[in-house]
N, C-alpha and C positions, 0 to 999 in steps of 0.2 A: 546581467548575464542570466539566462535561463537557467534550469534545474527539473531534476527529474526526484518525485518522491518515489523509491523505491519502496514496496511492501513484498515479504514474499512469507512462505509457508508452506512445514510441511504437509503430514498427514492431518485429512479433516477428520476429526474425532464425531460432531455433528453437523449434517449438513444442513438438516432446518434451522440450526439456529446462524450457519455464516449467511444461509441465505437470507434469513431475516435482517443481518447488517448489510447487505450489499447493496439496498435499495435507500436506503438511509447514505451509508459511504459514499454511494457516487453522489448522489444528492449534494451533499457538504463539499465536499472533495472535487468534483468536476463541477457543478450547476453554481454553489454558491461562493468557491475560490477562484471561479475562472483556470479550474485546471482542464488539459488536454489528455487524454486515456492515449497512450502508445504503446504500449503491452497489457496482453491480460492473456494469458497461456497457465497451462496445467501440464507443460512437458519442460521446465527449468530441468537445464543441465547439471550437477554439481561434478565441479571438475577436482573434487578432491582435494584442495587447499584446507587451510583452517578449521573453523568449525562445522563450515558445510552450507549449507542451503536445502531449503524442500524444492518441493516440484514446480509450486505454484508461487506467480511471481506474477506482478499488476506493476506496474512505471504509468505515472500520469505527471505531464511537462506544467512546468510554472514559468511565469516570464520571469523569477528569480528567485533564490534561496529563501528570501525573506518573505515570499508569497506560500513557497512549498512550507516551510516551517510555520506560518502562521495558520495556514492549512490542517494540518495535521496535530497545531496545538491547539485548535480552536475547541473553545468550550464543547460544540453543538460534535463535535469529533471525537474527544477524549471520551463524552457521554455514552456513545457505544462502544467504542473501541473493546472493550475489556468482551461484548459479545466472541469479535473474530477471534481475543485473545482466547475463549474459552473454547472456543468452535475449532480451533486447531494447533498442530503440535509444533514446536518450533518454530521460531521465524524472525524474522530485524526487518526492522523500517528506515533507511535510509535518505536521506538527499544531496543529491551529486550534483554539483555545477555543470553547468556543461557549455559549449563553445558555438555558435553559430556559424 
């Protein structure tokens, strides 16, 4: 079953340094997971539930959970990750099944 890794985020605190992981992230993430980019917007809605959401929100499709998750745990991903973490305020990383 496909799945989508969700990442979202709020305010960027640095922008040199998200953009310095963004060339790297899609690299890992689309080029070397075989993942597909379906979102990538700086206008996320938050409709007021729970804890909230930022603005910015990136979904990129895997042929399955097991692909999204191995994605996003992969060594060569954790390595920068803690960049975006540092470059912006709030955010969750998700991965949601999804239905064809």
């Amino acid at each position: 079953m496909p799945a989508l890794l969700i990442i979202n985020y709020g305010d960027i605190l640095d922008q040199e340094q998200l953009d310095a992981y963004r060339g790297p992230a899609n690299e890992i993430l689309v080029n070397d997971f075989g993942g597909k980019p379906t979102v990538f917007t700086s206008e996320t809605l938050n409709m007021g539930e729970g804890y909230g959401s930022g603005a910015h929100t990136v979904a990129i499709e895997y042929e399955s959970v097991e692909a999204a998750q191995a994605a996003y745990d992969s060594e060569a991903y954790q390595d920068i990750l803690g960049q975006r973490l540092a470059a912006t305020r709030s955010g969750f990383a998700i991965v949601v099944p999804t239905s064809t």
